[in-house]
C-alpha atoms as an extended CHARMM CRD file, in Angstrom:
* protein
*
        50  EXT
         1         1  UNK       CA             17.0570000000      -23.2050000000       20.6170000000  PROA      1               0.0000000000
         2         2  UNK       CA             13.3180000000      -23.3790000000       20.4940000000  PROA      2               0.0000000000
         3         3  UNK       CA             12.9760000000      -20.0090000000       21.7580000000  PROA      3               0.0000000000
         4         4  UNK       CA             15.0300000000      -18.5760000000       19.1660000000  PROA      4               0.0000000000
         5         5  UNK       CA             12.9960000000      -20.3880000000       16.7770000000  PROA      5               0.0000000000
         6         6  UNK       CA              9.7630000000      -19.0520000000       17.9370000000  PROA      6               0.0000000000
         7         7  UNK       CA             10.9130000000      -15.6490000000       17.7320000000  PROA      7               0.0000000000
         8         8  UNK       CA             11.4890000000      -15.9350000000       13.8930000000  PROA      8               0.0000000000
         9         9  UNK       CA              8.4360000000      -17.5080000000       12.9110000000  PROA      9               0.0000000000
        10        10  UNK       CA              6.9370000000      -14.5190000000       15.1890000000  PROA      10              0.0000000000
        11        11  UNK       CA              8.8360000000      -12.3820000000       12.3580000000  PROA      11              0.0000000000
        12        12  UNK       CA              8.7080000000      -13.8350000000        9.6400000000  PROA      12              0.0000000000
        13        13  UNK       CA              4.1220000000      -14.0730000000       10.1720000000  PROA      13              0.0000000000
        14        14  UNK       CA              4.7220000000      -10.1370000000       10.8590000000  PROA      14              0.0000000000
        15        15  UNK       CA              6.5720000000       -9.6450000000        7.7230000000  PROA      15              0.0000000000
        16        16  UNK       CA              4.2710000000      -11.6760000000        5.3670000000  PROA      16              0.0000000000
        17        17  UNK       CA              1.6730000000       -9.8550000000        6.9000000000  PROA      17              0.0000000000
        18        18  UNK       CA              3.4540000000       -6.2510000000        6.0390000000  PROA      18              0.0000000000
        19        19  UNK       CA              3.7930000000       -7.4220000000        2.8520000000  PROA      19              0.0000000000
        20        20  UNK       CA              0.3100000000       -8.3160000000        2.1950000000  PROA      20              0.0000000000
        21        21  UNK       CA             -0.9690000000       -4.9630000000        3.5980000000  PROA      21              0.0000000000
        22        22  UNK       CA              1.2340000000       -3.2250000000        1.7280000000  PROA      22              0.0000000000
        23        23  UNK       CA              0.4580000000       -4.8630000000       -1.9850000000  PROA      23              0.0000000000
        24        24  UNK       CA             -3.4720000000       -4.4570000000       -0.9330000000  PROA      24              0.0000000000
        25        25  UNK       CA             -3.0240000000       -1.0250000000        0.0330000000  PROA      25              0.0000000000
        26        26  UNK       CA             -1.0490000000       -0.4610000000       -3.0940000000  PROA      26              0.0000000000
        27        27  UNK       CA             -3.4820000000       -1.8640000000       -5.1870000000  PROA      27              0.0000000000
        28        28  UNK       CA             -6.7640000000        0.2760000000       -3.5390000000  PROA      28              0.0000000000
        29        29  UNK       CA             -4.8340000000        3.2700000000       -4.0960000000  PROA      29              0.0000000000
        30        30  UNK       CA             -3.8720000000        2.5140000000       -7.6100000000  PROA      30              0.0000000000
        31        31  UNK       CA             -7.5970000000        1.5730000000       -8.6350000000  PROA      31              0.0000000000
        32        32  UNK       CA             -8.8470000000        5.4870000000       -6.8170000000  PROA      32              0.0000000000
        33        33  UNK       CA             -5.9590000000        6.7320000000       -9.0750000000  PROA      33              0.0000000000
        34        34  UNK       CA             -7.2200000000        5.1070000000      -12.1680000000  PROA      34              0.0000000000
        35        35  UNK       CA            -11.1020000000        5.7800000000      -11.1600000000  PROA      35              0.0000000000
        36        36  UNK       CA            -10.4050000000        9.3160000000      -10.6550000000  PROA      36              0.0000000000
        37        37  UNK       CA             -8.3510000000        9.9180000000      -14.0900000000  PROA      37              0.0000000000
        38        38  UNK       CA            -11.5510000000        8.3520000000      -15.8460000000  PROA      38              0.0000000000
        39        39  UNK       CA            -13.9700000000       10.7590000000      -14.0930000000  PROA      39              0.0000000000
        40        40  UNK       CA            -11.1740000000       13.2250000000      -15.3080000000  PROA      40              0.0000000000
        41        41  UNK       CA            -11.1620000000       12.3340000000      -18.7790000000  PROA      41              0.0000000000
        42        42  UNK       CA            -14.8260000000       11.9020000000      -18.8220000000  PROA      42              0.0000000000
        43        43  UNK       CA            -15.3130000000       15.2140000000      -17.9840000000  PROA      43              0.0000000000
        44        44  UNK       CA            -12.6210000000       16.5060000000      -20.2680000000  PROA      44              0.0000000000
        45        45  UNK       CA            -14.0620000000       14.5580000000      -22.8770000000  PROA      45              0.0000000000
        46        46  UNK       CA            -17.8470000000       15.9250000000      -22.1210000000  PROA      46              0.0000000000
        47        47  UNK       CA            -16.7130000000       19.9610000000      -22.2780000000  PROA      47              0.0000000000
        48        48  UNK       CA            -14.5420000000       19.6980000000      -25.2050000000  PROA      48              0.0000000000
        49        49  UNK       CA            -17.7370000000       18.0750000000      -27.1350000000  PROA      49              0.0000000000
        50        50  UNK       CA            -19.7190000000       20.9260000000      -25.9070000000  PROA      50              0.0000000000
């Protein structure tokens, strides 16, 4: 019984730790996104006044 305890708190530590990977990972590439539509629109923005 304890071994089959062990073995899903072994999974359930690997799971929380997927998660949090894959929200911080989520999050970087949604800030890059964002970053590089404002260097976009910057640029856009720049031109079209010229």
């Amino acid at each position: 019984m304890e071994k089959k305890n062990n073995s899903w708190l072994v999974l359930g530590v690997i799971v929380a730790l997927a998660a949090v990977i894959a929200s911080i990972t989520t999050t970087l590439l949604m800030l890059e996104k964002k970053r590089k539509d404002d260097e976009e629109l910057e640029r856009y923005l720049d031109c079209s006044i010229q």
